[in-house]
C-alpha positions in Angstrom: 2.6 3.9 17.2 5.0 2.7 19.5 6.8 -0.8 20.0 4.0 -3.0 22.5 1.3 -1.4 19.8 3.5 -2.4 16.5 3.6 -5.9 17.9 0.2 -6.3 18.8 -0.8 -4.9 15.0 1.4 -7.6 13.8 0.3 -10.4 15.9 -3.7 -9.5 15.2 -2.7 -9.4 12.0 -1.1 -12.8 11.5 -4.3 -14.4 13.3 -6.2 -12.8 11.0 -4.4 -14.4 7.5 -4.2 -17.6 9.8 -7.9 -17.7 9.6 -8.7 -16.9 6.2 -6.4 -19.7 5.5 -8.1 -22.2 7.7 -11.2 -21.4 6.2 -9.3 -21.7 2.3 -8.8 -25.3 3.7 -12.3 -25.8 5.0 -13.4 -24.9 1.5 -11.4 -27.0 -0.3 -12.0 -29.9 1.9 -15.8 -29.7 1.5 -15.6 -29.5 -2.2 -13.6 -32.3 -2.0 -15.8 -34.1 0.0 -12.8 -34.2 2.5 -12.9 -33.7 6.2 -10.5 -31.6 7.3 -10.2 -32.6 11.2 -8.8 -35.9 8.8 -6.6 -34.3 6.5 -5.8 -32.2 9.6 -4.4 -35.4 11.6 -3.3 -37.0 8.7 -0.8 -34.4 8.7 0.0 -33.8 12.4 -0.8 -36.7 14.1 1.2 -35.9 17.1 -0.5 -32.7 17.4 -4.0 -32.3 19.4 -7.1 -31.2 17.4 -6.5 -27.7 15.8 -9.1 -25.5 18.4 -9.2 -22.9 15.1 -10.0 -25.3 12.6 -12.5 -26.9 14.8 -14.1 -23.8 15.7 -13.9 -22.4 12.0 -15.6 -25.3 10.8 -18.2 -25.3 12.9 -19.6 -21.8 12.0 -17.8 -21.7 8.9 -20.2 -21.3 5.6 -20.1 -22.8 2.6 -18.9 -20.7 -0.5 -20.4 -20.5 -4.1 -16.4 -20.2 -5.1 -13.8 -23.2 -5.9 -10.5 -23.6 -4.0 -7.6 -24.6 -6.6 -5.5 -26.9 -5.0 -2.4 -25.0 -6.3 -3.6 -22.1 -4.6 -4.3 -23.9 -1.2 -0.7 -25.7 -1.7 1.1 -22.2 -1.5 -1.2 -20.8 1.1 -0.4 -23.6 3.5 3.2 -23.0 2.6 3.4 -19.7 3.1 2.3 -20.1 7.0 4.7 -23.1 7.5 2.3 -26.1 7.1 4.5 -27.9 4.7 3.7 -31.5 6.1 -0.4 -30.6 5.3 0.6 -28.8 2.0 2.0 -32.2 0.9 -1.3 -34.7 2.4 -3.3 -32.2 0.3 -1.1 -32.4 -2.7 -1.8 -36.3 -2.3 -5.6 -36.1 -1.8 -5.7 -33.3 -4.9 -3.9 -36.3 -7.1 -6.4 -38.7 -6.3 
C-alpha cells in the first residue's frame, strides 16, 4: 500500500467512526425526546447545519438499544466535539 492509498484508508476510515457517532447522537437524542439539529446548534451556533447529521437523521432508524449518556459523552470527546459533549452532559442532568 503506498502513501496516496494509506491516506485515503485513513480518511474513509475516520468518516466512517464519524458516522456511527452521529448516529450514537441521533439515538440518544430520540430517546431523549431531544432534537438533535437543536442540541446540534445549541452547541455550535456559529456553525451552519451539520449536512451529515441532517442527512443521518433523515434515513437514520430507530434502534431497540439505549444510548448511555456517559458513553455518548466520551464518544463526542474522542472526535473533538467537546462544546456538544458538555450541552449533552446538561440535557442528560435534566
Amino acid at each position: 500500500m503506498n502513501q496516496k492509498e494509506k491516506e485515503a484508508y485513513i480518511i474513509k476510515q475516520y468518516q466512517e467512526d464519524e458516522e456511527v457517532m452521529v448516529r450514537i447522537f441521533i439515538q440518544w437524542c430520540h430517546e431523549h425526546n431531544l432534537d438533535p439539529e437543536k442540541i446540534y446548534h445549541e452547541a455550535y451556533p456559529a456553525q451552519p447545519p451539520n449536512s451529515l447529521l441532517q442527512k443521518l437523521k433523515e434515513e437514520s432508524e430507530v434502534f431497540d438499544m439505549m444510548v448511555d449518556s456517559g458513553t455518548l459523552i466520551n464518544v463526542l470527546q474522542v472526535f473533538g466535539n467537546d462544546d456538544l459533549a458538555f450541552i449533552v452532559s446538561k440535557y442528560a442532568k435534566r
